[in-house]
PDB file of N, CA, C and O in Angstrom, chain B, residues numbered from 101:
ATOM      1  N   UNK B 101     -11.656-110.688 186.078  1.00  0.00           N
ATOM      2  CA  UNK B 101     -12.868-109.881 186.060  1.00  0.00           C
ATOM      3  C   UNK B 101     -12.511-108.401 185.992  1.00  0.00           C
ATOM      4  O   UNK B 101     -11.627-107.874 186.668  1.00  0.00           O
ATOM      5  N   UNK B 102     -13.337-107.749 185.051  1.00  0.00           N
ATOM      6  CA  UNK B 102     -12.628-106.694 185.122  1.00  0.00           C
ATOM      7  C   UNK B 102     -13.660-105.514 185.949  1.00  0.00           C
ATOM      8  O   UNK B 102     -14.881-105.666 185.922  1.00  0.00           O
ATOM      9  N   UNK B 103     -13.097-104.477 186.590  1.00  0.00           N
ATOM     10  CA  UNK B 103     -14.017-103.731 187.546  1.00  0.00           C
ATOM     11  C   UNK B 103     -14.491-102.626 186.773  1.00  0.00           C
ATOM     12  O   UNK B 103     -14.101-102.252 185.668  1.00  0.00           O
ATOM     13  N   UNK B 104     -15.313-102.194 187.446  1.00  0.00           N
ATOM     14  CA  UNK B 104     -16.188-101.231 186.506  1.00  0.00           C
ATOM     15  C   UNK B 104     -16.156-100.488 185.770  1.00  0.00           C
ATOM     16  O   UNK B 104     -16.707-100.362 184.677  1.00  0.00           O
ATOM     17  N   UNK B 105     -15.058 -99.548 186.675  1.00  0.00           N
ATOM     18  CA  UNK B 105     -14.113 -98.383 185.717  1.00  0.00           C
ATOM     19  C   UNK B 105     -13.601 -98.851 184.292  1.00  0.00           C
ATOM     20  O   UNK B 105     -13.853 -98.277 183.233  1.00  0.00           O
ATOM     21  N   UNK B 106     -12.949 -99.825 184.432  1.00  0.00           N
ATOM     22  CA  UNK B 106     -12.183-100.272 183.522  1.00  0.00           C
ATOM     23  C   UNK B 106     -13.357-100.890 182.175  1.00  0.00           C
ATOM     24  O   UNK B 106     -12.959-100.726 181.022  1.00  0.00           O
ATOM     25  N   UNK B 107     -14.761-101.579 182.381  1.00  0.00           N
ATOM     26  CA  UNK B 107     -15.660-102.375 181.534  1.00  0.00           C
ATOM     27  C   UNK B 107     -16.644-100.446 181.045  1.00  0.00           C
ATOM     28  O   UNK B 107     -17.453-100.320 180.126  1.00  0.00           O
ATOM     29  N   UNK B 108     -16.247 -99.465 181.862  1.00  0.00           N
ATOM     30  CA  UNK B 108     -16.605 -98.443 181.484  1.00  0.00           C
ATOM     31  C   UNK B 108     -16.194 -97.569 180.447  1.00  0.00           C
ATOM     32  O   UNK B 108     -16.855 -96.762 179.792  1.00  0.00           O
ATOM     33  N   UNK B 109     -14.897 -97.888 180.403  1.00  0.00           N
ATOM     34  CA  UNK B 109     -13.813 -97.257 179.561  1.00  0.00           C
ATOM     35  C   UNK B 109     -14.121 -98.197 178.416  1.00  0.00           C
ATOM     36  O   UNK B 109     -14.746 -97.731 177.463  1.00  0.00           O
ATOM     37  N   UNK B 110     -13.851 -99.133 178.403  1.00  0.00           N
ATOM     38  CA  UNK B 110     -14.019-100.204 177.405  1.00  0.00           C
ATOM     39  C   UNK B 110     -15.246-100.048 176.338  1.00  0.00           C
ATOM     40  O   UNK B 110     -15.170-100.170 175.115  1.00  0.00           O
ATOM     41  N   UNK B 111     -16.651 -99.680 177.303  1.00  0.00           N
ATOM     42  CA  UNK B 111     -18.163 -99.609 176.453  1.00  0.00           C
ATOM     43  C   UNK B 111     -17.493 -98.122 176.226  1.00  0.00           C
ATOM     44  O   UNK B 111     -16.350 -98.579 176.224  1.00  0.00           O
ATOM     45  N   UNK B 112     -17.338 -97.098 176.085  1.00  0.00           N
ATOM     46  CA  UNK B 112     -16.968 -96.006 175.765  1.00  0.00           C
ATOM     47  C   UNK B 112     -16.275 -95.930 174.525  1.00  0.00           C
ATOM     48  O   UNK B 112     -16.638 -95.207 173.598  1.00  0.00           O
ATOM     49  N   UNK B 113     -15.012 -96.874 174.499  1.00  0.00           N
ATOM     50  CA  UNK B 113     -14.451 -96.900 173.243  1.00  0.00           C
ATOM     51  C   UNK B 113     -14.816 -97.490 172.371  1.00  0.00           C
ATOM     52  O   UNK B 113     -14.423 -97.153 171.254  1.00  0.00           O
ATOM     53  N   UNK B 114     -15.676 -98.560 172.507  1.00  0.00           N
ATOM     54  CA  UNK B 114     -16.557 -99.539 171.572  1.00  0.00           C
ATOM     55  C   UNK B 114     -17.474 -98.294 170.989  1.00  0.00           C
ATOM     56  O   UNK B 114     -17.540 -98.086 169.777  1.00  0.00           O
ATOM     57  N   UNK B 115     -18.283 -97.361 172.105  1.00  0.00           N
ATOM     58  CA  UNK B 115     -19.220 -96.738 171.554  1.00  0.00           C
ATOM     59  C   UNK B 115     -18.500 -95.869 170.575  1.00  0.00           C
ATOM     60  O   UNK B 115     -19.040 -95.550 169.516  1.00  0.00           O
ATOM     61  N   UNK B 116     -17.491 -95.540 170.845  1.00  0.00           N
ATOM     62  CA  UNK B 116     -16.821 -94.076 169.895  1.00  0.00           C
ATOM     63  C   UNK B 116     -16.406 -94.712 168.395  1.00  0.00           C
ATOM     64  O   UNK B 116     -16.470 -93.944 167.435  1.00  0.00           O
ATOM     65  N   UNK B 117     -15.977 -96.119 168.173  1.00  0.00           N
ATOM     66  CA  UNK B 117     -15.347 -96.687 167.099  1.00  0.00           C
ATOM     67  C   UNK B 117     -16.501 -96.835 166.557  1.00  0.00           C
ATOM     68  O   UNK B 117     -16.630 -96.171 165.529  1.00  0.00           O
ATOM     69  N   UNK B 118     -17.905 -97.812 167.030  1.00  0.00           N
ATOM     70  CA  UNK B 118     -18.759 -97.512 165.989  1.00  0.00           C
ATOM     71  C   UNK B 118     -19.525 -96.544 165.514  1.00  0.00           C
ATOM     72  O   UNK B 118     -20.241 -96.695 164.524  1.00  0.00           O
ATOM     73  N   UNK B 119     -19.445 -95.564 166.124  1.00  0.00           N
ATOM     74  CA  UNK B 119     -19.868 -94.343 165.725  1.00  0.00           C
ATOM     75  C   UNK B 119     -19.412 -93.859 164.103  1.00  0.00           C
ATOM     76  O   UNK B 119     -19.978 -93.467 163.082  1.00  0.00           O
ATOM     77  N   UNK B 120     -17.722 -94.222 164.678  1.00  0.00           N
ATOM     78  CA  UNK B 120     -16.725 -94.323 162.751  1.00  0.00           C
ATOM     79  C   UNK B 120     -16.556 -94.995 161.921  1.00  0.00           C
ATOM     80  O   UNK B 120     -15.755 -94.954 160.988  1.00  0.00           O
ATOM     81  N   UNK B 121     -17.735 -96.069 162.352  1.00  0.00           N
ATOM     82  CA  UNK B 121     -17.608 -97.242 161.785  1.00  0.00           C
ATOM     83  C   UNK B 121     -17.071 -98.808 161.588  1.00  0.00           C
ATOM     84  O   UNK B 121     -17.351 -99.832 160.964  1.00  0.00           O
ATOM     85  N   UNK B 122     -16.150 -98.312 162.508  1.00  0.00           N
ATOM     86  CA  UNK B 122     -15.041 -99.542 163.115  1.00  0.00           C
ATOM     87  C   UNK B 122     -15.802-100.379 164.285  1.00  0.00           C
ATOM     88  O   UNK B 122     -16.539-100.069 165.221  1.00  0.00           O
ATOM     89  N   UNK B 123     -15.226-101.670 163.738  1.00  0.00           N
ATOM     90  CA  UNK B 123     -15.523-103.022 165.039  1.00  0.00           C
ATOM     91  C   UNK B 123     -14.392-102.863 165.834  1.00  0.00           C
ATOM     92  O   UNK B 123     -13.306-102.680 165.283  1.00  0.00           O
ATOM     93  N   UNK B 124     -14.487-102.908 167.129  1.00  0.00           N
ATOM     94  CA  UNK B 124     -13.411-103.582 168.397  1.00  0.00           C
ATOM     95  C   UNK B 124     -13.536-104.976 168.766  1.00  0.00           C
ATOM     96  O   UNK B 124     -14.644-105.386 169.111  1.00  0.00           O
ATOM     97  N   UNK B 125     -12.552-105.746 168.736  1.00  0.00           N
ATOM     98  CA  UNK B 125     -12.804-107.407 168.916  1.00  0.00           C
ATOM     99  C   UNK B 125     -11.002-107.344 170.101  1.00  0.00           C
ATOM    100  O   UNK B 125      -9.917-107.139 169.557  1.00  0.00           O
ATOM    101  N   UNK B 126     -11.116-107.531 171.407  1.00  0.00           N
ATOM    102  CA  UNK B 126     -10.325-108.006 172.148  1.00  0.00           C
ATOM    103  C   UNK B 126      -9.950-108.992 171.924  1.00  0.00           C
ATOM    104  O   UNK B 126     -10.736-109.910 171.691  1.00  0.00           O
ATOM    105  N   UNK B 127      -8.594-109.169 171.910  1.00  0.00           N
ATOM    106  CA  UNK B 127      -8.320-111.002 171.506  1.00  0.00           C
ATOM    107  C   UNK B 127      -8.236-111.566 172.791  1.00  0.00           C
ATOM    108  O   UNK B 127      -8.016-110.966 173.843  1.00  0.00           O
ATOM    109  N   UNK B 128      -8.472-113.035 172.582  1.00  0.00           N
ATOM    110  CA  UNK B 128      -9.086-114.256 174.233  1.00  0.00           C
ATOM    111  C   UNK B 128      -7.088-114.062 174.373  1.00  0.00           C
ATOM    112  O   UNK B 128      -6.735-114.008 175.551  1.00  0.00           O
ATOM    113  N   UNK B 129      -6.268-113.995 173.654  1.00  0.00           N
ATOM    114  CA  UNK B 129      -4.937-114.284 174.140  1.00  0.00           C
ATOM    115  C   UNK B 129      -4.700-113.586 175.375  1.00  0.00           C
ATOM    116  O   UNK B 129      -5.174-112.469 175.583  1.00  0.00           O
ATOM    117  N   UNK B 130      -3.744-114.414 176.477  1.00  0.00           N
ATOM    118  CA  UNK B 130      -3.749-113.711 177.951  1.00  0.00           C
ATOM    119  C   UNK B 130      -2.481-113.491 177.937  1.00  0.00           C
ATOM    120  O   UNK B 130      -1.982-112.905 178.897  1.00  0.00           O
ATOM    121  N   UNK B 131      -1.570-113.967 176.698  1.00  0.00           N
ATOM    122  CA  UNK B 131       0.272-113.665 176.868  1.00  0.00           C
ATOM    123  C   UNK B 131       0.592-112.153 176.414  1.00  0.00           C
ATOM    124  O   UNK B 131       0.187-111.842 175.294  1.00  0.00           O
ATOM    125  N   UNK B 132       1.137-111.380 177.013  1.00  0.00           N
ATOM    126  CA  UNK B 132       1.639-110.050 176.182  1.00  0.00           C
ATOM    127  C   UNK B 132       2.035-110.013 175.483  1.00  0.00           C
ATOM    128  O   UNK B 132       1.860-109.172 174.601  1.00  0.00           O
ATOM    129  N   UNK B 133       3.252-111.441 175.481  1.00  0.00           N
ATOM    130  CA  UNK B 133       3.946-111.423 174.663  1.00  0.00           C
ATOM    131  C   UNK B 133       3.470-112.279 173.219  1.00  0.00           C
ATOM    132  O   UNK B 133       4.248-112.848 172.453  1.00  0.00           O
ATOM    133  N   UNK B 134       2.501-112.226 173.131  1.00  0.00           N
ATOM    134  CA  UNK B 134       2.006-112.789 171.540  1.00  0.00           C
ATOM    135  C   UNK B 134       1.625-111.901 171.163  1.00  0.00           C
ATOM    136  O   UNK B 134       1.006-110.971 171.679  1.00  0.00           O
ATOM    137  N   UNK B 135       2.261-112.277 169.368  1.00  0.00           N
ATOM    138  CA  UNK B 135       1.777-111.309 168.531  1.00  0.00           C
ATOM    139  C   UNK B 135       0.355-110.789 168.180  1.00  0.00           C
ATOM    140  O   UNK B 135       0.106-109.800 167.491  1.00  0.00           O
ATOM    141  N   UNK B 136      -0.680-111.768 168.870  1.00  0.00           N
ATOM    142  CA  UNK B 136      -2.193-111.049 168.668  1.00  0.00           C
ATOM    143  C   UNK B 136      -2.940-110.808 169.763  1.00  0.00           C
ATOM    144  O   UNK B 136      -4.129-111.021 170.001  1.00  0.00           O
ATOM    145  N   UNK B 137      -1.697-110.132 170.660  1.00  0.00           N
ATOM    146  CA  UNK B 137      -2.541-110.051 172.100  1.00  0.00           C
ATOM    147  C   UNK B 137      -2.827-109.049 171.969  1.00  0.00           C
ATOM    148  O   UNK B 137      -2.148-108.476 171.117  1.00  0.00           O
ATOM    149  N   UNK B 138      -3.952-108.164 172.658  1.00  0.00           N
ATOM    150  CA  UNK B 138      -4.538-106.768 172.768  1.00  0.00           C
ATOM    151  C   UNK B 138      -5.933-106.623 171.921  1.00  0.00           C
ATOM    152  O   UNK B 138      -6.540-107.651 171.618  1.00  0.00           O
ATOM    153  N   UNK B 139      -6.409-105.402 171.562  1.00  0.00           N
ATOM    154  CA  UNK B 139      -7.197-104.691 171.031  1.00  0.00           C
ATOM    155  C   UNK B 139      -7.163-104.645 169.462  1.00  0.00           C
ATOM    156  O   UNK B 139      -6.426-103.818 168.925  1.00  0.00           O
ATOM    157  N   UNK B 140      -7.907-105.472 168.722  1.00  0.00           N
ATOM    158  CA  UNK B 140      -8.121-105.592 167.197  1.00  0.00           C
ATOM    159  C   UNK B 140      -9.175-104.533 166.930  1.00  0.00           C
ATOM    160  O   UNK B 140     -10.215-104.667 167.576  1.00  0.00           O
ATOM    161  N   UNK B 141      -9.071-103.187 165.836  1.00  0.00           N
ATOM    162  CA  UNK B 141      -9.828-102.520 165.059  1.00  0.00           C
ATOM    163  C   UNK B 141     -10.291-102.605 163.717  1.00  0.00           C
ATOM    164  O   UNK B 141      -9.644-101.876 162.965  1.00  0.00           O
ATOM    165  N   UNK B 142     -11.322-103.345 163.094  1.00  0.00           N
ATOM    166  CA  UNK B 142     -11.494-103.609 161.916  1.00  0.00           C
ATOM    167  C   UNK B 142     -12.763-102.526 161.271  1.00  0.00           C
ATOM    168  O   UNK B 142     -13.876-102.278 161.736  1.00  0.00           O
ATOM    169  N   UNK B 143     -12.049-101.990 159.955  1.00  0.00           N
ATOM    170  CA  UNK B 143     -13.317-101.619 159.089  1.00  0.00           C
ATOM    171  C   UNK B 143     -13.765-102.335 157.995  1.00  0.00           C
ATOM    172  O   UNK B 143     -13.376-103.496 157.867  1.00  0.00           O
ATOM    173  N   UNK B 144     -14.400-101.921 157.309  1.00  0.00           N
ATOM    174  CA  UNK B 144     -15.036-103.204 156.127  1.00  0.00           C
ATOM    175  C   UNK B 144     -14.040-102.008 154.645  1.00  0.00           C
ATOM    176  O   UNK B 144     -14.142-102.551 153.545  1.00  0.00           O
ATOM    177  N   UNK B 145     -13.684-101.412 154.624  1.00  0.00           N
ATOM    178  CA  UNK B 145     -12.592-100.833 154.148  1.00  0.00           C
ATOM    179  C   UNK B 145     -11.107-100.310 154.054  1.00  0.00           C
ATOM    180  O   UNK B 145     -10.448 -99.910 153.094  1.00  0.00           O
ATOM    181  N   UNK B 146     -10.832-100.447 155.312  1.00  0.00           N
ATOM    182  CA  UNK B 146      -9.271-100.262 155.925  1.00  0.00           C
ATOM    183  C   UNK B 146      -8.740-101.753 156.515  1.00  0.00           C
ATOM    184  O   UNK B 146      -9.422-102.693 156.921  1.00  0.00           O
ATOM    185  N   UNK B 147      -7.159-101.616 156.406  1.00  0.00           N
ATOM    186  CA  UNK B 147      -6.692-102.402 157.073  1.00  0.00           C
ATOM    187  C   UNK B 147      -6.896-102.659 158.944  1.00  0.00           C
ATOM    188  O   UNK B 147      -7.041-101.679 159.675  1.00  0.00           O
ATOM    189  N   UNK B 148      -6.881-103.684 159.344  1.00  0.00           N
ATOM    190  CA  UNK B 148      -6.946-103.504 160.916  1.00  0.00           C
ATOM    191  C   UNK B 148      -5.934-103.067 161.599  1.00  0.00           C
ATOM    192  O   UNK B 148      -4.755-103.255 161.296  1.00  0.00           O
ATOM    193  N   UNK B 149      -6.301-102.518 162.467  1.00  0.00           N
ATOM    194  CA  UNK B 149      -5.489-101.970 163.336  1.00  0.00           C
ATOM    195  C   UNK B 149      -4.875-102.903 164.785  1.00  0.00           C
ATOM    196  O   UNK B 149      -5.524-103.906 165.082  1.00  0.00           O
ATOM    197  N   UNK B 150      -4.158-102.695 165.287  1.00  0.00           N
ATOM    198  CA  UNK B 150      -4.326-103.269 166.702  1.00  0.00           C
ATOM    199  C   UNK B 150      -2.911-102.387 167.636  1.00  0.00           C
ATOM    200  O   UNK B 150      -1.856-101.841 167.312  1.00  0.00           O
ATOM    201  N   UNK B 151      -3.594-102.634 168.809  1.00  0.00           N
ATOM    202  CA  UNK B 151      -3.252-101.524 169.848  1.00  0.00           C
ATOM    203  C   UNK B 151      -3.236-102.504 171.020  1.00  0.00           C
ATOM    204  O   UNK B 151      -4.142-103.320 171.193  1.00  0.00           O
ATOM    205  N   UNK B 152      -2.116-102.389 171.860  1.00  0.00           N
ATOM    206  CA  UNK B 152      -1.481-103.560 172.606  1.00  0.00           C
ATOM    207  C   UNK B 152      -2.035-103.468 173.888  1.00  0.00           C
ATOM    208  O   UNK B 152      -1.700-104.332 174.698  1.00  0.00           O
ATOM    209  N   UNK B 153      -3.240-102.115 174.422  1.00  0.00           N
ATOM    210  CA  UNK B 153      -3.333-101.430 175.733  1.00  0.00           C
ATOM    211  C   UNK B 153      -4.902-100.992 175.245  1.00  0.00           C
ATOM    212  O   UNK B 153      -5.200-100.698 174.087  1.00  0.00           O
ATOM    213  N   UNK B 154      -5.675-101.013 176.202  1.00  0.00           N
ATOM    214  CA  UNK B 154      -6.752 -99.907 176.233  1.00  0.00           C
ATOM    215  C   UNK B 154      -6.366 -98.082 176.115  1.00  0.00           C
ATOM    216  O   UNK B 154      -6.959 -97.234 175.449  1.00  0.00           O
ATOM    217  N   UNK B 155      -5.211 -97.926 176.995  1.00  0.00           N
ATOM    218  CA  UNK B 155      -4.999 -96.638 176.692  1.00  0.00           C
ATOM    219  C   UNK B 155      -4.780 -96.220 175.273  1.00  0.00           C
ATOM    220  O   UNK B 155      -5.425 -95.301 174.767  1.00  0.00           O
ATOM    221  N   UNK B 156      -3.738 -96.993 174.546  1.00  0.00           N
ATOM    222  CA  UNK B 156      -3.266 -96.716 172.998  1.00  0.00           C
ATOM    223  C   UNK B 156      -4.714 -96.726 172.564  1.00  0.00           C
ATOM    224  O   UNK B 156      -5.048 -95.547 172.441  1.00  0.00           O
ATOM    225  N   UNK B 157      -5.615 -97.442 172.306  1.00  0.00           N
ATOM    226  CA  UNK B 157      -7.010 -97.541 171.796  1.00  0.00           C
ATOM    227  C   UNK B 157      -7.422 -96.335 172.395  1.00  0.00           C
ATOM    228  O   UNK B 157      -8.100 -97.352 172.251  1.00  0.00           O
ATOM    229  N   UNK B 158      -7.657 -95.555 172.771  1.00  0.00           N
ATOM    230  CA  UNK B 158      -8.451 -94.522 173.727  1.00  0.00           C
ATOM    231  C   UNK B 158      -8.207 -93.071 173.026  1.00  0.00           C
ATOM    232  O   UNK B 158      -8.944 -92.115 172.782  1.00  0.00           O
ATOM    233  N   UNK B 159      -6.330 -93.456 172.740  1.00  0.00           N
ATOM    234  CA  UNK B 159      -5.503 -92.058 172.327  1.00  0.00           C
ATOM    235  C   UNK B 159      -5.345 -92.332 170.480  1.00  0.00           C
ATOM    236  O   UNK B 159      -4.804 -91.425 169.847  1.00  0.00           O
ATOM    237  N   UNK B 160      -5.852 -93.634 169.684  1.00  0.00           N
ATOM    238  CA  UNK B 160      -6.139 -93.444 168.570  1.00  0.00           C
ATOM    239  C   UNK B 160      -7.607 -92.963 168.458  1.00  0.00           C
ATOM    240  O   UNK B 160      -8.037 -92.283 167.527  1.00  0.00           O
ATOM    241  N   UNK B 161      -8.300 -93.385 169.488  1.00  0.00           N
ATOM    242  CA  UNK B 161      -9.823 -92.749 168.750  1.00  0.00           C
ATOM    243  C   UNK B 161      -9.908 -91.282 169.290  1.00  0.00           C
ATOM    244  O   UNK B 161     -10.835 -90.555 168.934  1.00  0.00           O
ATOM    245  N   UNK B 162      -9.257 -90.994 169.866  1.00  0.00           N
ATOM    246  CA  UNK B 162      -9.388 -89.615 170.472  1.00  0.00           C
ATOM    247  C   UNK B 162      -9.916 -89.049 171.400  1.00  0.00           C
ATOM    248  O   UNK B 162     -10.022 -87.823 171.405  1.00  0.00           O
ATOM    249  N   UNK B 163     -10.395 -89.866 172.454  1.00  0.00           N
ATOM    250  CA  UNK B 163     -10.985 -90.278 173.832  1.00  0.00           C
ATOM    251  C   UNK B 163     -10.141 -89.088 175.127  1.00  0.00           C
ATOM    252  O   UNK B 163     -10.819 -88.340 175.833  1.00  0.00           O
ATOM    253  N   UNK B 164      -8.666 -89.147 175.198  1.00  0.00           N
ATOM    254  CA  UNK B 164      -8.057 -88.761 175.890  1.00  0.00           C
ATOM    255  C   UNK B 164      -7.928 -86.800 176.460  1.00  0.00           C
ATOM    256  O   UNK B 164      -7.128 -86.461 177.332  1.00  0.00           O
TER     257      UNK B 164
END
């Protein structure tokens, strides 16, 4: 479960990506160590992105 702060940060960066147009889709994976664990960024024109941390997501959209 995640606590508030943290589901705060989260609606924050969702709000800032679609603002640019970009989807955020968290992947259900719970291993670190898989290759599609973390934070997926998709546009309907760019390649996706993905970012292994909420922070990395935060410091590509420019949040920080």
């Amino acid at each position: 479960m995640l606590s508030g702060m943290s589901k705060a940060r989260e609606n924050r960066a969702r709000r800032a990506a679609e603002r640019r147009g970009y989807t955020i889709r968290k992947s259900r994976v719970r291993d670190p160590l898989a290759t599609d664990y973390g934070w997926h960024v998709t546009h309907s024109r760019r390649k996706a992105e993905q970012f292994r941390t909420l922070a990395e997501l935060e410091h590509w959209l420019g949040l920080e």
